[in-house]
Backbone as a printed PyTorch tensor [residue, N CA C, xyz], in Angstrom:
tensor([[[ 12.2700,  29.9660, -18.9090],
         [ 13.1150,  30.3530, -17.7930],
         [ 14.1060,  29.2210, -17.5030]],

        [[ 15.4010,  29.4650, -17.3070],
         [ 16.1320,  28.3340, -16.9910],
         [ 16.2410,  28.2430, -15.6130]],

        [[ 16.5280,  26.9290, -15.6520],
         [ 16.1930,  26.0320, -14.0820],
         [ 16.9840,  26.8290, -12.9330]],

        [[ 18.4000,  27.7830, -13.5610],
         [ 19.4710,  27.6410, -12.7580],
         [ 18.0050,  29.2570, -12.1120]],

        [[ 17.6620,  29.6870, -12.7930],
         [ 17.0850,  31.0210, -12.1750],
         [ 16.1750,  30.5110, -11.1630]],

        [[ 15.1920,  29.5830, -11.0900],
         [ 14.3370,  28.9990, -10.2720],
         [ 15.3120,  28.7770,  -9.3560]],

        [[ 16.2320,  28.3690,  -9.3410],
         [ 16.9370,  27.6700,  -8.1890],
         [ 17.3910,  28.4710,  -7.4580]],

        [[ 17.8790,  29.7980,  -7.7130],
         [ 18.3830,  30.9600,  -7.1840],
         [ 17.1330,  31.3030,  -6.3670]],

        [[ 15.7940,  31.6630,  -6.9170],
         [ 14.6030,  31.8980,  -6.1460],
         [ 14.2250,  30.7420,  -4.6410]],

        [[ 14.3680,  29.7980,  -5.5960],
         [ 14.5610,  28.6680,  -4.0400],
         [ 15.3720,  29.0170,  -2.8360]],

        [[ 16.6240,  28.9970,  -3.1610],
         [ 17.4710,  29.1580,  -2.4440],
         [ 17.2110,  30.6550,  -1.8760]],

        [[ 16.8920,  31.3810,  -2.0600],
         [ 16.1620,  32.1100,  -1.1860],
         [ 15.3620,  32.3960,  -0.6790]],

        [[ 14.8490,  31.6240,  -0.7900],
         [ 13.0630,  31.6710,   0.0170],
         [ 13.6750,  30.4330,   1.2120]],

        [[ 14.4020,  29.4300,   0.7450],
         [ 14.8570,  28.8310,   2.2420],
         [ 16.1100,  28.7630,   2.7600]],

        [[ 16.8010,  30.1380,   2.4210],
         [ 17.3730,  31.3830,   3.1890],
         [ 16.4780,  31.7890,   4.1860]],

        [[ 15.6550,  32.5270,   3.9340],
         [ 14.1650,  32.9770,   5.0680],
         [ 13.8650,  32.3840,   5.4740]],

        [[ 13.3340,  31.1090,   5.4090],
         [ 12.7630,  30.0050,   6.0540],
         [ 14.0200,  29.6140,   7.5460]],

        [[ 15.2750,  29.3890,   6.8150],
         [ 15.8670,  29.3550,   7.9790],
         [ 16.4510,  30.0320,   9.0050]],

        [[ 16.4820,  31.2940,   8.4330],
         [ 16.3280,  32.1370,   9.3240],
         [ 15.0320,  32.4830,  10.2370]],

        [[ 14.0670,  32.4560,   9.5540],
         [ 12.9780,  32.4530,  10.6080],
         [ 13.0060,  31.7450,  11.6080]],

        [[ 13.6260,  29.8740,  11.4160],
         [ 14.0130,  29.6590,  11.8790],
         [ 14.7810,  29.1800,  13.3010]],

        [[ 15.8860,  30.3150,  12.4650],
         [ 16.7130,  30.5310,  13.5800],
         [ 16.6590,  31.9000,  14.6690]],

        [[ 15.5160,  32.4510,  14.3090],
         [ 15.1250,  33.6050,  15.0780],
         [ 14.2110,  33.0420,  15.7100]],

        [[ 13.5990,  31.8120,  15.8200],
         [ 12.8610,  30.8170,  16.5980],
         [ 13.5510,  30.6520,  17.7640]],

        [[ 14.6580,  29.6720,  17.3790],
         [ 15.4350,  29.2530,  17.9060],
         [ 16.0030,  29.7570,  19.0890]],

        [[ 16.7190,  31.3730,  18.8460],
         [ 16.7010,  32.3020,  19.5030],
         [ 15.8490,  32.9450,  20.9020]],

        [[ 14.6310,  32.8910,  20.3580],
         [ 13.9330,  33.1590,  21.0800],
         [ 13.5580,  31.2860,  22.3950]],

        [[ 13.2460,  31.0880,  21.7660],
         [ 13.2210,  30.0630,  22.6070],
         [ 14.5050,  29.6040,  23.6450]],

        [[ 15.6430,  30.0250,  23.2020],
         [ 16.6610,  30.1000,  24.1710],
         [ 16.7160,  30.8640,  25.3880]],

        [[ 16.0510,  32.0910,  25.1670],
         [ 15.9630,  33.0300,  26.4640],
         [ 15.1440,  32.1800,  27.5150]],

        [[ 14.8750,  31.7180,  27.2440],
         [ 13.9590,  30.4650,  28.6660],
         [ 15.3010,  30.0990,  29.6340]],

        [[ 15.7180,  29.0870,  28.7780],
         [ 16.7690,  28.4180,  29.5340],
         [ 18.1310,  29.2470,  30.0220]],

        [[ 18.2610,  30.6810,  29.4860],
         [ 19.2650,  31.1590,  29.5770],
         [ 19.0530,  32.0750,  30.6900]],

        [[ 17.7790,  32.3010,  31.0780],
         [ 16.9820,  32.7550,  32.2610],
         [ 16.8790,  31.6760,  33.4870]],

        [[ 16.8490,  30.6870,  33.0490],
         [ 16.9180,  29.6530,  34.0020],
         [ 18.1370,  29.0100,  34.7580]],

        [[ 19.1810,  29.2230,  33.8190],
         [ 20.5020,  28.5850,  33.8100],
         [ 20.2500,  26.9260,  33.5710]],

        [[ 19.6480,  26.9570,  32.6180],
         [ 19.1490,  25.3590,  32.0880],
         [ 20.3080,  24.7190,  31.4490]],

        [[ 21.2420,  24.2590,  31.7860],
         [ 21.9760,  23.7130,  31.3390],
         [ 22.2680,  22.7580,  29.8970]],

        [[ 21.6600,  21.6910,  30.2970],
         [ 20.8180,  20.9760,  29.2580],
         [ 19.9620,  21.2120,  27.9810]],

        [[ 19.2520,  22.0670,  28.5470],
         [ 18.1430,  22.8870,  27.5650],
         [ 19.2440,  24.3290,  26.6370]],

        [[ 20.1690,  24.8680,  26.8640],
         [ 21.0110,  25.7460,  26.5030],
         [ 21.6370,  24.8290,  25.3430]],

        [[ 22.5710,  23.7730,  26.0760],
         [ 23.3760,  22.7940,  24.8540],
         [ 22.4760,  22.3630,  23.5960]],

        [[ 21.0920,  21.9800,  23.9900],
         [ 20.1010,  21.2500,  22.8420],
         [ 20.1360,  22.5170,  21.7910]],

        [[ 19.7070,  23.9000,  22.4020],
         [ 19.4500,  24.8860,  21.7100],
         [ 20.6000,  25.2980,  20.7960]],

        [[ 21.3920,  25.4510,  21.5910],
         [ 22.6550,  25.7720,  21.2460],
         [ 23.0740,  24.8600,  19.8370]],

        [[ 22.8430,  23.7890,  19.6610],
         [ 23.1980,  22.9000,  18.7920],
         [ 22.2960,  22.9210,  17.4420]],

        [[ 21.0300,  23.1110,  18.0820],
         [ 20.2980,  23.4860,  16.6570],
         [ 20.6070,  25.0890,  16.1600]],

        [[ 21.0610,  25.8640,  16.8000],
         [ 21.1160,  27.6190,  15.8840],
         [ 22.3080,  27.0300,  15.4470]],

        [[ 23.4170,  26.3820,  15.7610],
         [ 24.5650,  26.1710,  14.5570],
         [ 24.5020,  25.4340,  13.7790]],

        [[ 23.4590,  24.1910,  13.4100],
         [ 22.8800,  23.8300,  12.5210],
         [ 22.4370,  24.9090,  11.7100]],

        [[ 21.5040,  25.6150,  12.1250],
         [ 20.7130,  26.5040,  11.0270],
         [ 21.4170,  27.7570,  10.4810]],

        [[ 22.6720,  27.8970,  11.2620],
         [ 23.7060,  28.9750,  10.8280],
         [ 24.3960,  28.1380,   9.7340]],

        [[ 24.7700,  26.8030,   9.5600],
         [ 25.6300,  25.7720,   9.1050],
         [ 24.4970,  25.6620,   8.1520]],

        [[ 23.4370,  25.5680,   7.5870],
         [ 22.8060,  25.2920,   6.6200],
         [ 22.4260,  26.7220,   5.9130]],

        [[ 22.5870,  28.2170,   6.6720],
         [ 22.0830,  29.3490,   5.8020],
         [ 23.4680,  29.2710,   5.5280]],

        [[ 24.7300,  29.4280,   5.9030],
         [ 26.0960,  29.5600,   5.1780],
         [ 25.9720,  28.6210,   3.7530]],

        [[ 25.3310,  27.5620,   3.8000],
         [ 25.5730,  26.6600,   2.7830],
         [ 24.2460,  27.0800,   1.2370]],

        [[ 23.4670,  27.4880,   1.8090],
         [ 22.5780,  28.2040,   0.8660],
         [ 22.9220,  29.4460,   0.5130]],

        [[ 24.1200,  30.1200,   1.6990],
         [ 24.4630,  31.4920,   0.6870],
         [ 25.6350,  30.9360,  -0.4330]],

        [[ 26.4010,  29.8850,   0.1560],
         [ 27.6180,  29.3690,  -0.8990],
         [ 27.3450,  29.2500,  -2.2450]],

        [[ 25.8290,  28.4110,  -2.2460],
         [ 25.1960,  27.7210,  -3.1040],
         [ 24.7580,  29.0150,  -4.2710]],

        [[ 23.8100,  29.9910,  -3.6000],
         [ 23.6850,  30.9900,  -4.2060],
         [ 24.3820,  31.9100,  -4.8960]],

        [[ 25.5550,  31.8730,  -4.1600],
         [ 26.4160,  32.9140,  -4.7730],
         [ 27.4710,  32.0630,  -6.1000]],

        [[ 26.8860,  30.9360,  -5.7590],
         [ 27.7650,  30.3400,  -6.9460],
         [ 26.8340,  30.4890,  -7.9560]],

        [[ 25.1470,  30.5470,  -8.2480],
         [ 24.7350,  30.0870,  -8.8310],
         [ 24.5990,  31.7150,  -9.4940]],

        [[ 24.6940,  32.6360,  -8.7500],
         [ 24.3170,  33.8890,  -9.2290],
         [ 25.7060,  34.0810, -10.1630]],

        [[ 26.8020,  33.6290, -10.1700],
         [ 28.3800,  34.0420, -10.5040],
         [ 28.0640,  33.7270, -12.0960]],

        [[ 27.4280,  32.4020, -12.1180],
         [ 27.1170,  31.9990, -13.2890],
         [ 25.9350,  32.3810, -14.5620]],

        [[ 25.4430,  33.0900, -13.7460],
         [ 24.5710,  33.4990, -14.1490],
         [ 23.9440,  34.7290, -14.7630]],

        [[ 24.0740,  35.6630, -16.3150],
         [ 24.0260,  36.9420, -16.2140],
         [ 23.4790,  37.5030, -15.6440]],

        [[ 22.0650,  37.5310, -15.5840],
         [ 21.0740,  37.9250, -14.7260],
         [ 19.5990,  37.3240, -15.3810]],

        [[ 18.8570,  37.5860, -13.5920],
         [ 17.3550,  36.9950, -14.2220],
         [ 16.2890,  37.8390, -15.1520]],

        [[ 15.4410,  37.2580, -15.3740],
         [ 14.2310,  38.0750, -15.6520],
         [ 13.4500,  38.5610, -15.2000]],

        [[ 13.0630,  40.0120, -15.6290],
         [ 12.5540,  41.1150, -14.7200],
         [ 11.5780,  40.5120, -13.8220]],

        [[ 10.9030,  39.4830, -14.4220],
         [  9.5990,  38.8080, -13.1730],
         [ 10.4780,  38.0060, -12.4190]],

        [[ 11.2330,  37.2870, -12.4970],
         [ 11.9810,  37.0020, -11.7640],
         [ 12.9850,  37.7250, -10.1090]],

        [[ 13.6920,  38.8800, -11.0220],
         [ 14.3870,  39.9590, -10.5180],
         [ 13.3950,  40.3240,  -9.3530]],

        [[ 12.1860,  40.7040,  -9.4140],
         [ 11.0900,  41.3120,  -8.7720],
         [ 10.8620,  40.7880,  -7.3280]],

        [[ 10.6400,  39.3400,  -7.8240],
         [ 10.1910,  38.2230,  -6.7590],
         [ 11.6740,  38.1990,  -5.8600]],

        [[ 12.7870,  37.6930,  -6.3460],
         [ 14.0110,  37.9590,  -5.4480],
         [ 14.0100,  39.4980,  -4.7690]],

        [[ 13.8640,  40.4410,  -4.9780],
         [ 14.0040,  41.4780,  -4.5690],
         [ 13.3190,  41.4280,  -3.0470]],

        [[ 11.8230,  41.0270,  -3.3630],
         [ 10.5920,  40.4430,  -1.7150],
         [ 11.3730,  39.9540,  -1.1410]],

        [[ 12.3660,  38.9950,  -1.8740],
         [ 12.6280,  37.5680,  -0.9250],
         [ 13.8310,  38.6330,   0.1780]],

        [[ 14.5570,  39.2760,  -0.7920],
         [ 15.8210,  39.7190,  -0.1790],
         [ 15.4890,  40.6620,   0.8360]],

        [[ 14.9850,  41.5080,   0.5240],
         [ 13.9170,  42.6460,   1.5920],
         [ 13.3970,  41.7340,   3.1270]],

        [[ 13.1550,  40.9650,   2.7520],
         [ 12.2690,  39.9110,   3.6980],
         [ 13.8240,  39.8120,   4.3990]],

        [[ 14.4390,  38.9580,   3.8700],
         [ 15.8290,  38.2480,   4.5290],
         [ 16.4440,  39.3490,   5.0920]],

        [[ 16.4900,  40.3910,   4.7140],
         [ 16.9930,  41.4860,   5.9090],
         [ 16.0940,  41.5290,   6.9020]],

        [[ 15.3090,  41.7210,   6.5340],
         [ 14.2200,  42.1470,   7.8580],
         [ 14.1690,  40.8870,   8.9140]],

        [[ 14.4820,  39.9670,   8.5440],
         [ 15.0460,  38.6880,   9.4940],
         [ 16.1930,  38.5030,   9.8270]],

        [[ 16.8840,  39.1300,   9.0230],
         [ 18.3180,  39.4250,   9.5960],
         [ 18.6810,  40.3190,  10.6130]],

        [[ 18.0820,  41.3940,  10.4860],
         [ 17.7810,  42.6120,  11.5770],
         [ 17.3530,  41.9080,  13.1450]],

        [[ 16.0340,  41.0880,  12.6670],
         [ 15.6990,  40.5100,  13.6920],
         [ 16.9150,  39.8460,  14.8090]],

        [[ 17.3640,  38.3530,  13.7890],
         [ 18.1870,  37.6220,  14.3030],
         [ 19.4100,  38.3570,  14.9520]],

        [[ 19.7960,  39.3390,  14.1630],
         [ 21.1990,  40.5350,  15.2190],
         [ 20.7310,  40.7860,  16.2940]],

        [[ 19.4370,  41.4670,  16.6790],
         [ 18.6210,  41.9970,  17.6460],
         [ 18.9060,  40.8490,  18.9540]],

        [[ 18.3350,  39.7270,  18.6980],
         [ 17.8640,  38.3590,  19.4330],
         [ 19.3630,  37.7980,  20.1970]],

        [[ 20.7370,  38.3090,  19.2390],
         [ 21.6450,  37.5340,  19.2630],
         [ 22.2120,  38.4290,  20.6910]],

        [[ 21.8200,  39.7930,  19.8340],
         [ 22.6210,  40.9310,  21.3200],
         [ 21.5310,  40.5890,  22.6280]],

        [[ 20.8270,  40.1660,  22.5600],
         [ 19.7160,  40.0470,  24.0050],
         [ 20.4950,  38.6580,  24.5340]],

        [[ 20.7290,  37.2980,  23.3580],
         [ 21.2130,  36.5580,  23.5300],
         [ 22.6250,  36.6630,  24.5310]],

        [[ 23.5390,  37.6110,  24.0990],
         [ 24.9000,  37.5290,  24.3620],
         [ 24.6810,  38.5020,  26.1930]],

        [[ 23.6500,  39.3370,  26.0470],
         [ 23.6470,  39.8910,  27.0810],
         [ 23.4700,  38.7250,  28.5930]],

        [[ 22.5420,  38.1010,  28.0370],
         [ 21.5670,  36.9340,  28.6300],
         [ 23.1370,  36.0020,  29.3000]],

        [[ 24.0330,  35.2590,  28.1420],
         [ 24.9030,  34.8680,  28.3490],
         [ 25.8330,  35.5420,  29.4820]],

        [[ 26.5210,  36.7980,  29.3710],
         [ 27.4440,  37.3390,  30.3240],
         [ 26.8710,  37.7900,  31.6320]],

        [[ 25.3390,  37.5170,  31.7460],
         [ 24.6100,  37.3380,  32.8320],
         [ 24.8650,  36.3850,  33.7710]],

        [[ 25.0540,  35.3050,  32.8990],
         [ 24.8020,  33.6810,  33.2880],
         [ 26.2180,  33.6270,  33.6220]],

        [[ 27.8540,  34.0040,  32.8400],
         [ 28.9610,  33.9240,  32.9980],
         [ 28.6550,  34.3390,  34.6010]],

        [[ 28.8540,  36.0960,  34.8640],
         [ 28.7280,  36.7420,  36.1920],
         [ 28.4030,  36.1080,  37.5300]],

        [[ 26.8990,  35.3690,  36.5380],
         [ 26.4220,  34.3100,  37.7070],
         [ 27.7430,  33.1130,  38.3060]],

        [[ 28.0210,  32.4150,  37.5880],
         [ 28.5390,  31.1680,  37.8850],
         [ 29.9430,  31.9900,  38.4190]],

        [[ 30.5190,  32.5290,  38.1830],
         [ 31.9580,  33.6710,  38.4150],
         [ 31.8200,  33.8980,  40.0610]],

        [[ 30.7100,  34.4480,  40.5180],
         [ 29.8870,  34.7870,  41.7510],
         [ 30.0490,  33.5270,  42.4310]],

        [[ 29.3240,  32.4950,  41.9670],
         [ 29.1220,  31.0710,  42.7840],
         [ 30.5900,  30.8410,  43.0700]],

        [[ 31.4220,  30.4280,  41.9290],
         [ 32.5190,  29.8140,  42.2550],
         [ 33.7600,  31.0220,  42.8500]],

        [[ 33.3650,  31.6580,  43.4540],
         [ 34.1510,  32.8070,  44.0680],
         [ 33.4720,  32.2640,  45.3260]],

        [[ 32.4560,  31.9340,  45.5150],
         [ 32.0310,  31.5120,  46.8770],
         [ 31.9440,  30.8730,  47.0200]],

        [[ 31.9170,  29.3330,  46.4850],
         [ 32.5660,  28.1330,  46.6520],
         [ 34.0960,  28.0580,  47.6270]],

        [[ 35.0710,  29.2990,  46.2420],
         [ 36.1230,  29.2850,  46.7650],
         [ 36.5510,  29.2740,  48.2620]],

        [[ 36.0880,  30.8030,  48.3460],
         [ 35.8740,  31.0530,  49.8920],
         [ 35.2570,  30.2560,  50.7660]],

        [[ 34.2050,  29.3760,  50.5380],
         [ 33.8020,  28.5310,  51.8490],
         [ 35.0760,  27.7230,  51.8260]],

        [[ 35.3790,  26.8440,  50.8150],
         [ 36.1510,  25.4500,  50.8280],
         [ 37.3700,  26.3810,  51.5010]],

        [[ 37.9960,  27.4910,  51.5330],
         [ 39.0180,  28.1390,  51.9740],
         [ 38.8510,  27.9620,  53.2990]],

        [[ 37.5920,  28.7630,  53.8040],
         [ 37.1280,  29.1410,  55.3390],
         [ 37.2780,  27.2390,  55.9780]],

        [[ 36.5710,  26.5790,  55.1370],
         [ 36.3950,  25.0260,  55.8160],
         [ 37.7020,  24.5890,  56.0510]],

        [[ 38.7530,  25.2310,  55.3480],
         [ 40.0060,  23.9510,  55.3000],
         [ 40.6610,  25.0310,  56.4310]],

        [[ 40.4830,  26.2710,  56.3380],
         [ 41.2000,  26.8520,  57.9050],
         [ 40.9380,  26.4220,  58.9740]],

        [[ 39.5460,  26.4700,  58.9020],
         [ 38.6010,  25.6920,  60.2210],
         [ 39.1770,  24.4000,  60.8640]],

        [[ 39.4430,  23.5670,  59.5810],
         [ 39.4970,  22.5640,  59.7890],
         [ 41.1280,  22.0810,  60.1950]],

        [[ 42.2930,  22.7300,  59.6060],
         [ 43.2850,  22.7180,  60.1360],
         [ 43.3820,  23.5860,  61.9680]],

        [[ 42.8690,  24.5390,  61.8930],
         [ 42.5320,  25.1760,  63.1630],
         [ 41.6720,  24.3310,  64.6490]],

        [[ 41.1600,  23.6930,  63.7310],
         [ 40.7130,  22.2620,  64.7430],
         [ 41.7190,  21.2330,  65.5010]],

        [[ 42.4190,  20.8990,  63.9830],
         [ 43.5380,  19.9390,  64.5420],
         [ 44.2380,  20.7480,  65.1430]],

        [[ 44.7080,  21.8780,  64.9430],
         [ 46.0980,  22.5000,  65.7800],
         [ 45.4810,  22.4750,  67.3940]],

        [[ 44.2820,  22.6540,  67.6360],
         [ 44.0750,  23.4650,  68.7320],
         [ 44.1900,  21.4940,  69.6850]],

        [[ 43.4570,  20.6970,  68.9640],
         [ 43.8710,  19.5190,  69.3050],
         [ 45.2350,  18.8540,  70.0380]],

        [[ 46.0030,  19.0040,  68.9630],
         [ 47.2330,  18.5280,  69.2090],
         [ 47.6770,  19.8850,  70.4390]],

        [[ 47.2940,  21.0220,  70.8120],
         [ 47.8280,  21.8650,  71.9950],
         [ 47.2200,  21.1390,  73.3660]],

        [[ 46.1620,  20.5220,  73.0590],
         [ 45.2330,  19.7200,  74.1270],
         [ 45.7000,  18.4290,  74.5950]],

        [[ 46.6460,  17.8620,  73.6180],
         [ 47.3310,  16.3820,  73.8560],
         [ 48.5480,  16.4740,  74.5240]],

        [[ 49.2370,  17.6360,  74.1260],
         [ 50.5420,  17.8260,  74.7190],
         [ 50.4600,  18.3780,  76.2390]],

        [[ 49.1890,  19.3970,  76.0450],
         [ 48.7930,  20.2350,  77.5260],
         [ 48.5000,  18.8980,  78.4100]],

        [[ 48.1160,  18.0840,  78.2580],
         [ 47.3370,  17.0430,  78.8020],
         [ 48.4470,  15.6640,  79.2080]]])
């Protein structure tokens, strides 16, 4: 068997691996994205584009190695076939996780949208108040 065929099998088995992964990853984000964890969101956040940034680089890898390659041997062929079957079925997953993800997110947007709409309005109400103070003042200095 030549090496380049083993390597194709590698490279997909940690295809899966990182996707599993990153369907980890995923999941463990809904914590903080429930929380509005700030901190804990960025950490997360930084490792799924790592593991997106390393399955892009194992599909590059693969697809170069498959270009070159006529094809494997039927025991070979077989075993990729599991692997690929598998990698959808984690792929399925990870889409799933991403739409709960994105929902989770425009939750959290809404949220902060809400706050700083009412931020707005107090600091508005305070600075009327607060000019409305002085005016009524200065009617008291002159009355006086």
């Amino acid at each position: 068997m030549k090496p380049e065929n083993q390597r194709v099998i590698e490279l997909a088995e940690r295809r899966v691996l990182a996707l599993r992964s990153l369907a980890g990853e995923m999941l463990k984000a809904q914590g903080p994205l429930t929380r509005l964890d700030a901190a804990a969101i960025r950490e997360n956040t930084g490792e799924q584009q790592r593991l997106v940034e390393e399955i892009q680089a194992l599909d590059r890898e693969s697809a170069r190695l498959r270009h070159l390659l006529p094809g494997l041997d039927p025991a070979r062929s077989a075993r990729l076939l599991v692997i690929e079957k598998e990698s959808q079925d984690i792929q399925a997953e990870v889409r799933w996780l991403n739409q709960i993800q994105a929902r989770l997110l425009q939750g959290w947007r809404c949220s902060i949208n809400l706050l700083m709409s009412f931020v707005g309005t107090y600091q508005a109400l305070a600075q009327g108040s607060a000019s409305g103070l002085r005016g009524s003042e200065r009617s008291r200095q002159w009355a006086g």
